[in-house]
N, C-alpha and C positions, 0 to 999 in steps of 0.2 A: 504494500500500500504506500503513495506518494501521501509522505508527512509534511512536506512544505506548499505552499501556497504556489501557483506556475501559473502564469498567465498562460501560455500555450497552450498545458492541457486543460484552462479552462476552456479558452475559445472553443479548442476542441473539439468539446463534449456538447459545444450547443450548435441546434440546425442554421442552415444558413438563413433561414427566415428570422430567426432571433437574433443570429450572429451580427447582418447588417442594420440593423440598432443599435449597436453598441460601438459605441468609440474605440480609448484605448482603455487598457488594463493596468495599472501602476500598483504593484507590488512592492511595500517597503519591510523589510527589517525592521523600523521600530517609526512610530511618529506619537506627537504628543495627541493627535486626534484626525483620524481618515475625513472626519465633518470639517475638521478646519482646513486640510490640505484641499480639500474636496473647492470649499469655498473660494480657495482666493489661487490656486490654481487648474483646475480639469474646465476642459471644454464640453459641450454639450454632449452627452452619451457616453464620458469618461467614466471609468469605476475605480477607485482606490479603494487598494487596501493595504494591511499591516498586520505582520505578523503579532504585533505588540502597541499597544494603546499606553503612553504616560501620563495622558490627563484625557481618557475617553468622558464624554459627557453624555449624560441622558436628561428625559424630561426634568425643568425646573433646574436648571442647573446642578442635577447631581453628579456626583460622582460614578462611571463604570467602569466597575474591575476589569480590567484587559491585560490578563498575564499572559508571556509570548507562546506563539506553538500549540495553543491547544483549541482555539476559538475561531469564530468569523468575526472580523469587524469588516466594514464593508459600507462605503458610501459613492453614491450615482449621482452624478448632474443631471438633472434631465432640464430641457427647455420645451414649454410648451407655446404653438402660433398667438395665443392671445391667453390671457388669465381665463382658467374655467371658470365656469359660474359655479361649480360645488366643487373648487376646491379645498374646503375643510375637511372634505370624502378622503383625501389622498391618505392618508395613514391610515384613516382604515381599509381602504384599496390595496394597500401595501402590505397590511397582517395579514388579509386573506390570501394574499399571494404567496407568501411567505408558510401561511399552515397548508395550503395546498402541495408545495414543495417539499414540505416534510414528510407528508402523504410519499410523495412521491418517493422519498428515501425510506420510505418501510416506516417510518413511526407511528404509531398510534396513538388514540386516547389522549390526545393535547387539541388545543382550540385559539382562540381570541379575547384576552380578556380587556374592554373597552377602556381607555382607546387606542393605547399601546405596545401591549405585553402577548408575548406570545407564550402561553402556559400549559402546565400539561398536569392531571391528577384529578381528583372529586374538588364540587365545590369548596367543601372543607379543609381541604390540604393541596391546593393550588400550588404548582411551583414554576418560576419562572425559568423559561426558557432561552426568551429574547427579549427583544423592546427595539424600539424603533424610533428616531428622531428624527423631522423635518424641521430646515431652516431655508428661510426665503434667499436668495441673490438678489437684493436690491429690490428692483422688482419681481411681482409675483411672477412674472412669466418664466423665473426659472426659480428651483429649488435643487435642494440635495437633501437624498432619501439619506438617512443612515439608518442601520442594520446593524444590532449586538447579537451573536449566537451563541451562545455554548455546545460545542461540539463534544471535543473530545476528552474534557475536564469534570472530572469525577467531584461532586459535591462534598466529598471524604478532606480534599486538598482544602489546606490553610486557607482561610477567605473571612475577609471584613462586610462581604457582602451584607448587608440588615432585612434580608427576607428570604424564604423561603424559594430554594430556586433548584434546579436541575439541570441537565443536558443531554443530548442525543444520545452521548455513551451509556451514560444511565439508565437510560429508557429504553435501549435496544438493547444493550449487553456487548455490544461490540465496536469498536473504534469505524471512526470512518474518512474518508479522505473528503478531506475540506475541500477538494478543489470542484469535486462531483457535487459539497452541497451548494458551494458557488454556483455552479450554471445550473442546479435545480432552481435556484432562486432568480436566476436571470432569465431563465428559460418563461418561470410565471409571472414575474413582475415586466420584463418589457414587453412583451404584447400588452399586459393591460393598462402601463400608459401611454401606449399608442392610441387608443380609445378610451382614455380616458376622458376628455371631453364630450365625446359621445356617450358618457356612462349610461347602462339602462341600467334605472335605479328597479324596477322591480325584478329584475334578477340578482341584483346587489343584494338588495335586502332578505330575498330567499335565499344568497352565498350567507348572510351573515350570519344568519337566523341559524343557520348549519353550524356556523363554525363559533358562533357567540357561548362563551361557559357561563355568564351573567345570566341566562334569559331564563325568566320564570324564577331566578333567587331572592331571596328576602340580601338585601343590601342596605349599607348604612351608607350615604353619600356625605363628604365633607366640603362645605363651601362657602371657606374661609372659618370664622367663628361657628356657622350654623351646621347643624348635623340633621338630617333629613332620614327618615328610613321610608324601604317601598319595598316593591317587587320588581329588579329591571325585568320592560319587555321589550327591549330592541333599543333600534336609533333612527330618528327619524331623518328628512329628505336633506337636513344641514350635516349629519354627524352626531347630535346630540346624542346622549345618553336620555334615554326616556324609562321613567320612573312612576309607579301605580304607587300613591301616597295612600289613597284611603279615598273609599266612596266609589274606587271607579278615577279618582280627580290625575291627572297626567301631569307632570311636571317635566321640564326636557333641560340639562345642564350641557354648559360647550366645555371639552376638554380643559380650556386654560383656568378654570377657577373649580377643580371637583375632583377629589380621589376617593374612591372607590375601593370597601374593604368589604369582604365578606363577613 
């Protein structure tokens, strides 16, 4: 099994319909974060990445563990002709592409948990898999996806991580070659922002409905001081998080003021 990161046999591994999507491939040994090289140098359809992350970031400015050799970090330019009109969709566009591809590498029993995380176990014992960070260029017409995995890093290994979390290894039983879960992932996610501005939201919402672990759970939402509890039942046409408070009454939160705990 190929243990290092190869742009070639990423290309490789993906069809030419995918392939000519994709820019260049930037593989580094080590960076302080693939989102900030991503930002201020890849062209449109460039992908970076790094073996090793020294100040990887996730939602809210936290901190992501990114110790070298055993994980995906992994950030995309993409540009699109004009700002869509639901692009608040794009990260969740981007999980389900993302749990589709794990599909795809034999995993099971993991899903989406709104509006970043990609997770795998019962409501109860939810653990994190990945996560996913979008930041604009300037303007909206262009962003960069990033993408955290845990591949081939056992939960057992030293980590400051503060939640509950796991990785591919874990969950299959078996190491796997990072370079396959690369173009598993490039394979789902650039066609679908090829057509992302054409999204049809009701086949969205039937993708999410599938792959949402939220849906139908009793949840506590946090938003800001105030604590709210419901039943999430999905996300409506912006993104939101939509929440059954009592009576039937619907309340809908945007990613940037709400976390979400079981």
């Amino acid at each position: 099994m190929h243990n290092e990161l190869d742009a070639g046999l990423i290309r490789a591994a993906l069809t030419a319909d995918v392939a000519q999507l994709l820019g260049d491939i930037q593989v580094f040994a080590s960076l302080d974060s693939t989102n900030a090289w991503a930002l201020q140098h890849a062209q449109c359809g460039d992908v970076c990445l790094a073996e090793q992350q020294t100040a990887g970031r996730g939602r809210r400015s936290k901190a992501w563990e990114s110790p070298a050799g055993t994980n995906v970090y992994l950030s995309l330019r993409w540009c699109f002709e004009t700002v869509p009109a639901h692009l608040p969709m794009l990260g969740l566009v981007t999980g389900l592409a993302v749990a589709e591809a794990l599909r795809d590498c034999g995993i099971e029993g993991h899903g989406v948990k709104w509006p970043n995380d990609i997770v795998v176990g019962g409501n109860n014992h939810l653990q994190k898999l990945g996560g996913i960070l979008l930041e604009a260029v300037g303007s909206l017409q262009q962003v960069v996806i990033g993408i955290g995995l845990n591949v081939n890093r056992l939960p057992t290994a030293t980590s400051a991580i503060d939640q509950p979390w796991s990785s591919l290894r874990a969950c299959a039983g078996r190491e796997f070659d990072r370079n396959q879960v690369v173009a598993a992932i490039l394979t789902r996610l650039l066609p679908g922002l090829q057509v992302f501005s054409r999204l049809d939201m009701a086949q969205f919402q039937r993708n999410w409905q599938h792959w949402d672990v939220l849906h139908g759970c009793p949840v506590r939402v946090l938003a800001g001081s105030e604590v709210i509890e419901g039943i999430a039942c999905g996300v409506d046409v912006q993104g939101q998080l939509r929440l059954e408070v009592r009576d039937g009454v619907i309340k809908a939160f945007s990613s940037a003021d709400v976390s979400v705990r079981m």
